[in-house]
Structures are given as C-alpha cells and as structure tokens.
C-alpha positions as a Python dict, from the first residue, in 0.01 Angstrom:
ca = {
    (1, 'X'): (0, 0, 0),
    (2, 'X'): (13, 87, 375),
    (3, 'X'): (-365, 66, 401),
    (4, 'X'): (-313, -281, 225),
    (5, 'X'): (-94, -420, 482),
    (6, 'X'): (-293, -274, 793),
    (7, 'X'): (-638, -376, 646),
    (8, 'X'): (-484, -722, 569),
    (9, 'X'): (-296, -809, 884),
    (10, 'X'): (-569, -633, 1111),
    (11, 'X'): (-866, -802, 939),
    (12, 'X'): (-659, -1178, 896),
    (13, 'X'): (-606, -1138, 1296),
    (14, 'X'): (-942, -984, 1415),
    (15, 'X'): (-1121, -1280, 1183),
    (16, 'X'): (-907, -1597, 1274),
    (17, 'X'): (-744, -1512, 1572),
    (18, 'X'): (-700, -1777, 1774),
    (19, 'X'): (-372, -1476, 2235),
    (20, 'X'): (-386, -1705, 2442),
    (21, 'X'): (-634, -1472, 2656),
    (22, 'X'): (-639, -1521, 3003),
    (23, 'X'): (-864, -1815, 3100),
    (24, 'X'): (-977, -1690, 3474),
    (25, 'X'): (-1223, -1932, 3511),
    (26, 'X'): (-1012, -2231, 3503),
    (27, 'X'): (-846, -2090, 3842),
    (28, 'X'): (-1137, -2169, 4002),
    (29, 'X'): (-1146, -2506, 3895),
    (30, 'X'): (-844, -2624, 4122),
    (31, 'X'): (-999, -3012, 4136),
    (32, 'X'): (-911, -3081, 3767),
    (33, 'X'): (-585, -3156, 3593),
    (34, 'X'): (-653, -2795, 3355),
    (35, 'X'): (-623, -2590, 3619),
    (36, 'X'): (-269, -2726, 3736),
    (37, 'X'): (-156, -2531, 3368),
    (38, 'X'): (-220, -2196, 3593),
    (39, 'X'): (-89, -2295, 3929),
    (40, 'X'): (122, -2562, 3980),
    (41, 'X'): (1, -2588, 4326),
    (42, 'X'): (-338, -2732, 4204),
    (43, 'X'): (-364, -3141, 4156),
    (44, 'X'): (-669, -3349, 4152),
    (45, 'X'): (-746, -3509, 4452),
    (46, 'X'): (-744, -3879, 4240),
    (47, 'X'): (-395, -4016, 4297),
    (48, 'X'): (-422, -4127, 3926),
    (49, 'X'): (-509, -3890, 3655),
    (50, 'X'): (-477, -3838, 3268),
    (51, 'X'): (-626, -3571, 3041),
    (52, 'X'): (-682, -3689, 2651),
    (53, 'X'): (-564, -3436, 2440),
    (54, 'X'): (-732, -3104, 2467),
    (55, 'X'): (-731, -2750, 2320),
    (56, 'X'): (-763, -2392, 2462),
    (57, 'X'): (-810, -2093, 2228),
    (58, 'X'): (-866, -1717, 2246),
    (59, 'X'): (-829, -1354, 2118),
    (60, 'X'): (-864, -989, 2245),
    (61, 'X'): (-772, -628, 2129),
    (62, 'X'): (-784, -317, 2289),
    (63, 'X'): (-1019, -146, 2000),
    (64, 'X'): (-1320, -301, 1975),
    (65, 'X'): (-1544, -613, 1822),
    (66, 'X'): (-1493, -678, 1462),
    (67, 'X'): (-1882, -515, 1437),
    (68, 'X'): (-1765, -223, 1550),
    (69, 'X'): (-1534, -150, 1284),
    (70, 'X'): (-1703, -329, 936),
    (71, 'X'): (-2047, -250, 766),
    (72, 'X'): (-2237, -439, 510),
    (73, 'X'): (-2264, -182, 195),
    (74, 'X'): (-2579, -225, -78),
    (75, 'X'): (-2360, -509, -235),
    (76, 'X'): (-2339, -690, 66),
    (77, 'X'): (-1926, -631, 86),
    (78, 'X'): (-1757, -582, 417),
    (79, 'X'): (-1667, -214, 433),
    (80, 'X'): (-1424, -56, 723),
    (81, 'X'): (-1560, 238, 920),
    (82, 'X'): (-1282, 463, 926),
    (83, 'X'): (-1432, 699, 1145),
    (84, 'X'): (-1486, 487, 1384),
    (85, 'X'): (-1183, 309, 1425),
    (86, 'X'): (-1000, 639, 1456),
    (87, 'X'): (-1284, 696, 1744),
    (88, 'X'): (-1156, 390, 1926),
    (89, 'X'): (-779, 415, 1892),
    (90, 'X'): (-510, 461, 2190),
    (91, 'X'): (-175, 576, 2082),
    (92, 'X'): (-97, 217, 2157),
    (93, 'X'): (-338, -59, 2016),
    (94, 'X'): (-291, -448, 2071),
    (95, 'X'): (-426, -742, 1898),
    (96, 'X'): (-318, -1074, 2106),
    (97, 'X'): (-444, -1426, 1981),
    (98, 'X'): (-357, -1795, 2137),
    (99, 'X'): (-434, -2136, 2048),
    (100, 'X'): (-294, -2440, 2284),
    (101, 'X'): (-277, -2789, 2180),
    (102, 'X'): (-242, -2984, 2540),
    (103, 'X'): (-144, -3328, 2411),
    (104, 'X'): (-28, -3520, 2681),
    (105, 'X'): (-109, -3438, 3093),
    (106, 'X'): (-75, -3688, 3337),
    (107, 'X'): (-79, -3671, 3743),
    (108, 'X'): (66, -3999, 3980),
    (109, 'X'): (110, -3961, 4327),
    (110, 'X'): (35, -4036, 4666),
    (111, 'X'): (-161, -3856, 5020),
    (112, 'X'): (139, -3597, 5024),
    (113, 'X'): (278, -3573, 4690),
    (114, 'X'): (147, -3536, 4295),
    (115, 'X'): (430, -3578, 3991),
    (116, 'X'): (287, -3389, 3667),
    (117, 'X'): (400, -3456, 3318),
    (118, 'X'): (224, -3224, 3060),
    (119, 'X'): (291, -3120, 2641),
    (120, 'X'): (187, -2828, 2528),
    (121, 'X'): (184, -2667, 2142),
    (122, 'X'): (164, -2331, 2189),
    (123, 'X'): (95, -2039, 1932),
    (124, 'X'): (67, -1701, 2047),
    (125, 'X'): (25, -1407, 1907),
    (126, 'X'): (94, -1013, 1923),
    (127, 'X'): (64, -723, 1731),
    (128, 'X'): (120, -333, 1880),
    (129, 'X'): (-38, -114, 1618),
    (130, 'X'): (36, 272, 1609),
    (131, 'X'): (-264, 526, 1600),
    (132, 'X'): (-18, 747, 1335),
    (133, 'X'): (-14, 415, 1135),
    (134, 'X'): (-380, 301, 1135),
    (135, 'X'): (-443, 731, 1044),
    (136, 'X'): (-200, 703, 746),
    (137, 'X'): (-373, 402, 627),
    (138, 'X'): (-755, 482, 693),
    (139, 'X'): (-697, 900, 651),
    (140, 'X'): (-408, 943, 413),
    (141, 'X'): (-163, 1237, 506),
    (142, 'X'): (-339, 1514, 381),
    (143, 'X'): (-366, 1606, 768),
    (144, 'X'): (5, 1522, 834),
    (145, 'X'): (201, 1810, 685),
    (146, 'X'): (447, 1902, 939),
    (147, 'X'): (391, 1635, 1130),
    (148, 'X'): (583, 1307, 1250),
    (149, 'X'): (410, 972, 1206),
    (150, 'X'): (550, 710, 1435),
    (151, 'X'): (453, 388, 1152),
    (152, 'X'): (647, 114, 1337),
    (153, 'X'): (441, -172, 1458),
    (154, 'X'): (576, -416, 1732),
    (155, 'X'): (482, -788, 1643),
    (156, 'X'): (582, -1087, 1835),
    (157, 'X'): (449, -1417, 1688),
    (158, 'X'): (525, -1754, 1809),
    (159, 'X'): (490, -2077, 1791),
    (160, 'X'): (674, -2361, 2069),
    (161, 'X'): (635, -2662, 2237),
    (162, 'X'): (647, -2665, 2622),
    (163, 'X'): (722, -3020, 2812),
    (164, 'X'): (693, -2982, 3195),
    (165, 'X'): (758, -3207, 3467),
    (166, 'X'): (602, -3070, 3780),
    (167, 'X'): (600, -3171, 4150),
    (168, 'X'): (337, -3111, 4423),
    (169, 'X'): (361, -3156, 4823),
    (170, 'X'): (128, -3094, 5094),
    (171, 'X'): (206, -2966, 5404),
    (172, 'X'): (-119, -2991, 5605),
    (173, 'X'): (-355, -2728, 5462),
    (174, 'X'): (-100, -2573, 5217),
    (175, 'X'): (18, -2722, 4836),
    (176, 'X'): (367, -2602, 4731),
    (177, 'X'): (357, -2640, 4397),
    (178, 'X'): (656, -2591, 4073),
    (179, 'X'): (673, -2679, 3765),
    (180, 'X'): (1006, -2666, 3547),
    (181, 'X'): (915, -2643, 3150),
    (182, 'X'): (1169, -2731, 2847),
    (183, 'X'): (1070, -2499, 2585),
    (184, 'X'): (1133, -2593, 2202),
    (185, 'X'): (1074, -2297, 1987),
    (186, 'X'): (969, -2410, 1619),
    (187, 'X'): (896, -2055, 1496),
    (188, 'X'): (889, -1703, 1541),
    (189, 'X'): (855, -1371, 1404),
    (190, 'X'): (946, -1033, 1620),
    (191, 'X'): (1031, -692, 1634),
    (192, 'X'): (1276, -556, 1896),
    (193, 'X'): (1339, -234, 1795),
    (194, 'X'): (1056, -44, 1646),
    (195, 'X'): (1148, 325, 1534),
    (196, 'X'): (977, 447, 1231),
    (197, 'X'): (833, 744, 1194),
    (198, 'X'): (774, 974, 880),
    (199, 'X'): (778, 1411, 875),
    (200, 'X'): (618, 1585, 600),
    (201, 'X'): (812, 1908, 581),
    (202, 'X'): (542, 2220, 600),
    (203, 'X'): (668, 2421, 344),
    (204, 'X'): (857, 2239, 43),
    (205, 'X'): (665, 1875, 131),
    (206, 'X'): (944, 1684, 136),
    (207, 'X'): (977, 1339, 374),
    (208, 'X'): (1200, 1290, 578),
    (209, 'X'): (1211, 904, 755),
    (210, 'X'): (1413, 835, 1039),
    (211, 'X'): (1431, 425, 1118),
    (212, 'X'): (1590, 135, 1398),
    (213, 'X'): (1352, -104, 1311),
    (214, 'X'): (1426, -484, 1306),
    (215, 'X'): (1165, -775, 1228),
    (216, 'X'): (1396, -1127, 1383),
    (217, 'X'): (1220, -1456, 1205),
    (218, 'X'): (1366, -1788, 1303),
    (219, 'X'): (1195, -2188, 1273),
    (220, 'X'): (930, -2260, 1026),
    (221, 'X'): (888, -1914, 881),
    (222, 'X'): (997, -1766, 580),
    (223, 'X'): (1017, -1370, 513),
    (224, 'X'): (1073, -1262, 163),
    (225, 'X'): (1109, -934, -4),
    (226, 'X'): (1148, -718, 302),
    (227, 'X'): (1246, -420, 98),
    (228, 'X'): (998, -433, -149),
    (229, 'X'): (613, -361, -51),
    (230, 'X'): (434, -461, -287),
    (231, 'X'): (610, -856, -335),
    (232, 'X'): (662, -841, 101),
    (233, 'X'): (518, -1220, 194),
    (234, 'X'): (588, -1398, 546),
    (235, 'X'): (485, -1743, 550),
    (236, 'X'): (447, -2007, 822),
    (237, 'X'): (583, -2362, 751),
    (238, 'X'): (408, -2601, 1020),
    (239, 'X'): (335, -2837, 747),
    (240, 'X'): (706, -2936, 757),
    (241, 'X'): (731, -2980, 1116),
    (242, 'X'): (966, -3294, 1179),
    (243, 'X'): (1058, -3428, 1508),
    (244, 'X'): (1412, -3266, 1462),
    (245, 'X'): (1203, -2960, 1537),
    (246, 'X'): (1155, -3011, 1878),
    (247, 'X'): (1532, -3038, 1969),
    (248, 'X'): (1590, -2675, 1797),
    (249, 'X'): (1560, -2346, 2000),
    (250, 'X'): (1633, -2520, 2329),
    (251, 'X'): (1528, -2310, 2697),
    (252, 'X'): (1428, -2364, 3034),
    (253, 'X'): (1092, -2193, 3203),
    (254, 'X'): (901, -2239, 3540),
    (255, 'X'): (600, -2206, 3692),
    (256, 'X'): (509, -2174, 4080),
    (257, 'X'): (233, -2164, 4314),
    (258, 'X'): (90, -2260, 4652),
    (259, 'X'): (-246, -2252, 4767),
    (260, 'X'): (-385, -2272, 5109),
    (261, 'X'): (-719, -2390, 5333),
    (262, 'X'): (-771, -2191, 5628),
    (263, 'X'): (-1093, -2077, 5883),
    (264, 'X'): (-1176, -2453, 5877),
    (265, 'X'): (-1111, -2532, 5542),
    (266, 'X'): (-1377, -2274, 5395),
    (267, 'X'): (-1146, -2041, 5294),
    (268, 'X'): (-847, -2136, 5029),
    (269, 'X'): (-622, -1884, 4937),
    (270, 'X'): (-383, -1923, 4600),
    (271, 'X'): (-131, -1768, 4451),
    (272, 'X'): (57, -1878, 4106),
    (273, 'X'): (348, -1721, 3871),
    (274, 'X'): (343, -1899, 3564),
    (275, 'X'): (551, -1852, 3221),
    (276, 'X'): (864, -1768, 3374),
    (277, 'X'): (1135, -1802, 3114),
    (278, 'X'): (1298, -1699, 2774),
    (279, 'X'): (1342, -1874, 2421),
    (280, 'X'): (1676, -1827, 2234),
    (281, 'X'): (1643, -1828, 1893),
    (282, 'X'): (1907, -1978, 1645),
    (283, 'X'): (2001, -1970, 1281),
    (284, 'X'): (1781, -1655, 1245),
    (285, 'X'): (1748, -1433, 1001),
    (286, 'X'): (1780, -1056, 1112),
    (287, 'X'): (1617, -694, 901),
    (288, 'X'): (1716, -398, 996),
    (289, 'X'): (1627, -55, 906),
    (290, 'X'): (1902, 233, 1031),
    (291, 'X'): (1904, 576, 1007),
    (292, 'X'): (1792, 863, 843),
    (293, 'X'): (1653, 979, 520),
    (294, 'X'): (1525, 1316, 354),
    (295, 'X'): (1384, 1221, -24),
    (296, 'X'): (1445, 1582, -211),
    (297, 'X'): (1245, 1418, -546),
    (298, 'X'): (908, 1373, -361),
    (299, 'X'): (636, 1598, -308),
    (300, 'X'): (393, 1444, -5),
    (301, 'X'): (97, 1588, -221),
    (302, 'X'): (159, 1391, -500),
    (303, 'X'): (77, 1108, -209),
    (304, 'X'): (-271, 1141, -175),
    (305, 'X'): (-554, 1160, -401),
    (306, 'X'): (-906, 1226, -299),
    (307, 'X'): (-740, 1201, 73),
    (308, 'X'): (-620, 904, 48),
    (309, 'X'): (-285, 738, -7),
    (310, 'X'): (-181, 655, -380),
    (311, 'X'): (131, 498, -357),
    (312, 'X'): (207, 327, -723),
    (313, 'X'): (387, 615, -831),
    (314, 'X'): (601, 661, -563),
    (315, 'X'): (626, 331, -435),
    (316, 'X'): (1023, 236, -480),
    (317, 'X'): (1065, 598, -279),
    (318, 'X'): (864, 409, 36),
    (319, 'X'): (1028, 88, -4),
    (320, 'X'): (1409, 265, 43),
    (321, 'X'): (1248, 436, 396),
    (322, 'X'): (1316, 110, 537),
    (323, 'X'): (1657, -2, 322),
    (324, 'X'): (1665, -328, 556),
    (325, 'X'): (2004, -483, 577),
    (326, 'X'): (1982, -880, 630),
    (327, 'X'): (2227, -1028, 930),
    (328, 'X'): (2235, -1375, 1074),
    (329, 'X'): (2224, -1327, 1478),
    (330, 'X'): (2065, -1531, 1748),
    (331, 'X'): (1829, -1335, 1941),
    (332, 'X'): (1577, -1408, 2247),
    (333, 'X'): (1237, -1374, 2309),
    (334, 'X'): (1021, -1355, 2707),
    (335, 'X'): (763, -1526, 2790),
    (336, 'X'): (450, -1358, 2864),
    (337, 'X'): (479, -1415, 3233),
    (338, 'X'): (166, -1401, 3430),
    (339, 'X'): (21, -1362, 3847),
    (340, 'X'): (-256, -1461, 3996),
    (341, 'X'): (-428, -1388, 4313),
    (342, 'X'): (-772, -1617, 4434),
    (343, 'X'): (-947, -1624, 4734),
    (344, 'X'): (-1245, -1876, 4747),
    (345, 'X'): (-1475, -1936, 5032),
    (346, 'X'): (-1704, -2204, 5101),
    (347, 'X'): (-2053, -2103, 5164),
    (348, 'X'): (-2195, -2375, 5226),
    (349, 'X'): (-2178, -2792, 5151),
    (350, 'X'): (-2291, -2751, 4801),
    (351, 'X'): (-2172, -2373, 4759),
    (352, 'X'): (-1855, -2173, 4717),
    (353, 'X'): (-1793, -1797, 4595),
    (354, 'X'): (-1506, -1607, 4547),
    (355, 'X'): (-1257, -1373, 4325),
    (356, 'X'): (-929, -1352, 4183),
    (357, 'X'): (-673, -1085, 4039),
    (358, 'X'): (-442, -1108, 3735),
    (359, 'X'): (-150, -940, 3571),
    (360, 'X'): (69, -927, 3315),
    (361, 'X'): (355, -754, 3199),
    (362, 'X'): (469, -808, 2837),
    (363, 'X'): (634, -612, 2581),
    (364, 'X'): (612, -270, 2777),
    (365, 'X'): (254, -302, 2785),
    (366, 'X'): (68, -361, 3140),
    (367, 'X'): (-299, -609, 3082),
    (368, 'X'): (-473, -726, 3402),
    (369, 'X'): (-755, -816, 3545),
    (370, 'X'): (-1058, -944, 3800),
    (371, 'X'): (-1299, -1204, 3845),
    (372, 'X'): (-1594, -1271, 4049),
    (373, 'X'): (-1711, -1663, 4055),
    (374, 'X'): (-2017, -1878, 4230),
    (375, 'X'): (-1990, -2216, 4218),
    (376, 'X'): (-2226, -2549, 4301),
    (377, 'X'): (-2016, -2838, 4387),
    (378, 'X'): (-2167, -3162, 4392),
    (379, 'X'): (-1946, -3398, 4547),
    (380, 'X'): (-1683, -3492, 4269),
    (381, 'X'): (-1924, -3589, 4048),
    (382, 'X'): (-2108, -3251, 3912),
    (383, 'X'): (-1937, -2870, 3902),
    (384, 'X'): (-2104, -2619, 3733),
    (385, 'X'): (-2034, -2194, 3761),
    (386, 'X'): (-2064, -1837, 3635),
    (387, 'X'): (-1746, -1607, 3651),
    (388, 'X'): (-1802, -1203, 3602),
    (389, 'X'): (-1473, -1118, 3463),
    (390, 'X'): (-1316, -737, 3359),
    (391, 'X'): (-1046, -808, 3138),
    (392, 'X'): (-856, -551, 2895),
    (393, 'X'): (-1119, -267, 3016),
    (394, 'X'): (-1423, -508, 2891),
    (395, 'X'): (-1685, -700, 3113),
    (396, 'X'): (-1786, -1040, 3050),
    (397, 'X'): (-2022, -1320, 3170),
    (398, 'X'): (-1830, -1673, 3179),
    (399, 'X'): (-1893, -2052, 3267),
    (400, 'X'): (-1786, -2345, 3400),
    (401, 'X'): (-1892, -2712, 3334),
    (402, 'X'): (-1703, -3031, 3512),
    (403, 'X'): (-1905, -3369, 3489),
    (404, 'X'): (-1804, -3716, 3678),
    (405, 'X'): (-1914, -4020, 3570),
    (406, 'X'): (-1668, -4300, 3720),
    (407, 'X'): (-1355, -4210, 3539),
    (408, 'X'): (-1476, -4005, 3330),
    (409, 'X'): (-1452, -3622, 3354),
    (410, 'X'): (-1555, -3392, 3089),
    (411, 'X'): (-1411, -3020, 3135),
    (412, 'X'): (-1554, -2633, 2991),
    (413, 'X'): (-1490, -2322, 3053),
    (414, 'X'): (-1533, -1987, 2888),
    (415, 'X'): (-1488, -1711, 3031),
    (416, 'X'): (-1751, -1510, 2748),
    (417, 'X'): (-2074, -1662, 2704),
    (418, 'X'): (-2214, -1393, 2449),
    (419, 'X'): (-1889, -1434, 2227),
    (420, 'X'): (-1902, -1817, 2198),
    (421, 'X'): (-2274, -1699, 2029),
    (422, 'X'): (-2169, -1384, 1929),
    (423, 'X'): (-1804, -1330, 1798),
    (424, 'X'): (-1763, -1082, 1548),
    (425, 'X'): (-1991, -831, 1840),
    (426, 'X'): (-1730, -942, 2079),
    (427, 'X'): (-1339, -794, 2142),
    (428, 'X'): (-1241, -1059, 2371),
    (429, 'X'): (-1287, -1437, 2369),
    (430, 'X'): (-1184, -1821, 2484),
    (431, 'X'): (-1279, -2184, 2554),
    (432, 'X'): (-1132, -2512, 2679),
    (433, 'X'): (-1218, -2827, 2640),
    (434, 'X'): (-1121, -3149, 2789),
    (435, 'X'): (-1192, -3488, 2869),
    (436, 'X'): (-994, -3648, 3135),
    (437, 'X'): (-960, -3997, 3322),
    (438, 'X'): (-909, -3983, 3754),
    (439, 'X'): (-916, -4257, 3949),
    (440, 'X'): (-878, -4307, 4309),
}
C-alpha cells in the first residue's frame, strides 16, 4: 500500500507537474511588463502598457528526469528502476511544480513614475519525500530490522490568487520599485509537523511507531478517509470556484526592488525580494497523528514477501500507526520568498552580457542559483538571448525571444531548451508566454 501511494503521487507529479521553477531568464528581460513579476523595479519604457493574459509553468526535483527512473519492459509497460532511484536519493528529496495564470497586467505612467496593476492564479506545488520512505516502498523492510524509518513526507500544495498594485519612481539612473499583493487563498493542502517514523524490534519483530504528524486542508479540497489506506482520496474542487472564493483566506504580501545604470549607463545593477508574505487559512480541517505505539500482534516478517511489502493482511494494523484525530483550526502558510542579484553590462550598441544570483529559502530547505546571459538588442523592436543557468545542482541552456511590431510585443522565455524537446530526459523545466500591447 505504501509503494502504492509513493509510486502514485511521485509518478502523478513527475508526469504532470506543472513549481513554479525559477524563471532566470525573464530577469534579464527588464524592458517588458513579465519581468516587473520579479522585480518591481522593472517597467517598460512605453508610458502605456497591457499584457493579454499569459501563462508561466514549470517543475523540478532533486532526483533525476523521469528517464532516469522508468524502463519500457517486453510489453511495452512503464516499469520503475528501483535500483536506481535508491542510487539518486538524498535523505531529503523534493518535487516542486508551478503553473501561473497572469490574467490581467497593466502599466500607466509618466517620465518619473509607472503604476502597475497585475492578477495572478497561482498553483504551486511541494512535496519533501524521505529516502526511509521511498526504501520501504521500492525495497520492503526486509533490510530494516532494528532500524527506524522516518516515513513522514512534508507536502505543501496551493492554489491562490494574487492582485497587486505596484508603484515605480526614478530617481536619475536608479528605479525604486514595490509592489503590495492581496492574496486570496482558494485551496490548500500542508503538513506542518511531520514525525513518523517506524522501528522493527531486532529480536521479537515487533513495530513500534512513534507520530506528530498533521496534513491542514482548507478551500476547494476535500480529504477523505485519512485513517484508512486503502479508501485515503484528496481531491481538488476548482471546478466550483465562485467569485465568493476570492474574498476567502484574505492576506497581504510585497515585493521590492531597485535597479540601477551606472559607468555611463553600460552597467545596470538590480536587486529584487519578491513573495514576501503569509496566507491564513480559515474553516480548515486539521489530522493529526500523536504519539506512540508498540503493536505486540504483528510480526514485521509476516510484512514482506519475496522482499517486498504485502500489506492486505495487516493493513488495519498500519492504518492505526497514524490514528489521526480531526480538529477545526485556522492555520498559516509562507510564501516561498525569493532574491535576486543581476548585473548586466552593455557591450556594445546592439550587445549586452551579464549574470545573476538567486535564492530561496522555503520549508527548511535552501534552493539557489546562477545565470550567465548574452543578449542582441535591436532597438525596441527585436530581443533575442541564450541564458546558461545552474539551478537545483543541474545545468541548462535557456532562451529568450521579445518581438516589436508597433504595439505589438510577443514575449518567450525558457530557461531549458532540451526539456521543452525533451521532458521526460529532463529534471527541471519552464516557459512563458505572452503577448503584450506598449505604446508610447
């Protein structure tokens, strides 16, 4: 049953993930109304501009590409390759996804001064999975006798709308740039305690669980049969969004940033934190799993057969492990804040280079990164580049395309040229699109 959930939730997220991963290129895009989403600091240098709706989406783990992991056998079924997931495996392993519906962005202003309006639908994704948890599943515990399994994964899935009203003034050479966001959530599912682990006693096999484990769901989701396994089902209700929706779950976030033209103008510095904020969830529902159990009755062999788990006969004995006790009490969830560093110097009329740090802190867990870009500017009608970005310990080849034609601007970027072609030999991917109106 274990292996069922892991296999299911790791394949459902590896296949159709969709984490918000970190878009580097667009920082180097500071002339269109996308980039102003990653620093505040950046407007368009039209006085007048409006991006249609637009999309974003991305995924990456810490493991490997879905390749990696999954064979063809003879019958031409996917197959998992055990031995080499357990190859790839940290004590710690993350799966983050992200897809963002930008449905309104506007910019008015004058010489000095921008005013930005922007909508966002946002739906990220995270999932911490245990290396004692992905071993039960894909090994059994014929190797864990007299061991402790840690078997709690943290999860934090979400799913909010973000309206910001953002202001931009120029001081000479230098933007100051901030952005205040009202956050709606509509759904969520997390974890914020995560204690589970699992001994196999050496000499009489018996288990012994100890638990503080507590999955928080709130908005359009529904979690049923907690305590039971087999019958456990969380579902997402989107389809009965109503406008009501977005006046539930009320915060405040911000975003700021400043960038900066120096030596001339050739070299602009910029700086941006972004996703500052918190979401307070109400009318939740709360599980939670406390304390600690030693089942006499069960013999840990009886577990496995052929080394691997067998869990129908012993199944209502792993289902009390957790004994989750239902409360109603509002709870919060952080935004993934994020930092970014960019320097960008122009080479020449036509020419610019440059390169840019990032960093995030969320959920205990530490992801950062780099990018190199080269870009060929073309007055404000043609933009075209290649970013060489190291994100989440993997190396990638991006690009980015911004076309002028009166008006008219179409916008994108990836930041993974060999995923867009080849995604399932890929751990780490995303794209945005947009098409946007600027006028003078």
């Amino acid at each position: 049953m274990i292996k069922k959930i892991i296999f299911s939730l790791s394949f459902c997220l590896i296949t159709s993930m969709t984490v918000n991963a970190q878009q580097l290129g667009l920082y180097f895009l500071d002339g269109v109304i996308q980039a102003n989403h990653l620093n505040p600091a950046f407007a368009p240098k039209q006085k007048v501009a409006y991006s249609l709706p637009g999309f974003g989406a991305g995924f990456s783990n810490s493991m490997g590409a879905y390749n990696d992991f999954v064979s063809i056998n003879a019958e031409g079924v996917g197959v998992l390759n055990g031995d080499v997931i357990m190859q790839q495996l940290s004590d710690n392993n993350f799966i983050r996804g992200g897809f963002n519906l930008h449905t309104y962005n506007s910019v008015i202003g004058k010489k000095n001064w921008r005013i930005i309006l922007s909508n966002t639908i946002k739906f990220d994704t995270y999932v911490n999975i245990p290396r004692d948890l992905a071993s039960l599943a894909i090994e059994g515990n014929a190797a864990a006798v007299g061991e402790t399994f840690n078997i709690g994964p943290d999860l934090d899935m979400s799913a909010y709308s973000e309206t910001g009203f953002g202001f931009m003034w120029k001081f000479g050479e230098v933007n100051v740039g901030g952005k205040i966001k009202l956050l709606s959530g509509l759904a969520n599912v997390t974890t914020d305690r995560t204690q589970a682990s699992v001994t196999t006693d050496e000499e009489y096999y018996q288990l012994t669980a100890m638990t503080d484990y507590r999955i928080n769901a709130a908005g359009l989701v529904d979690i049923k049969n907690p305590d039971d396994l087999s019958q456990f089902d969380m579902e997402w209700q989107l389809d009965e969004f109503s406008v009501s929706d977005m006046f539930n779950n009320l915060s405040v976030g911000l975003d700021l940033g400043v960038s900066a033209k120096l030596i001339d103008k050739k070299l602009t510095l910029s700086a941006s934190i972004i996703d500052i904020g918190k979401i307070k969830w109400k009318n939740p529902y709360n599980f939670h799993s406390k304390g600690e159990y030693t089942f006499e009755g069960v013999d840990a062999r009886n577990l496995v057969e052929d080394d691997e788990l067998s869990f129908e006969g012993t199944l209502d004995t792993l289902d009390r492990i957790f004994n989750f006790t239902e409360s109603n009490n509002a709870y919060t969830t952080a935004l993934p804040m994020k930092t970014y560093l960019s320097a960008n110097y122009k080479l020449h009329k036509f020419f610019s280079a440059g390169g840019m740090i990032y960093y995030e802190n969320y959920r205990g867990q530490n992801f950062g990164g780099y990018a190199l870009n080269a870009s060929a500017h073309f007055s404000q009608i043609f933009n075209v580049g290649m970013t060489w970005s190291s994100v989440y310990k993997t190396n990638s080849l991006g690009a980015h395309f911004a076309l002028k034609l009166g008006p008219v601007q179409l916008v994108a970027i990836t930041d993974n040229l060999m995923a867009a072609m080849k995604p399932y030999d890929n751990q780490n991917f995303n794209a945005q699109f947009g098409l946007n109106l600027a006028f003078k």
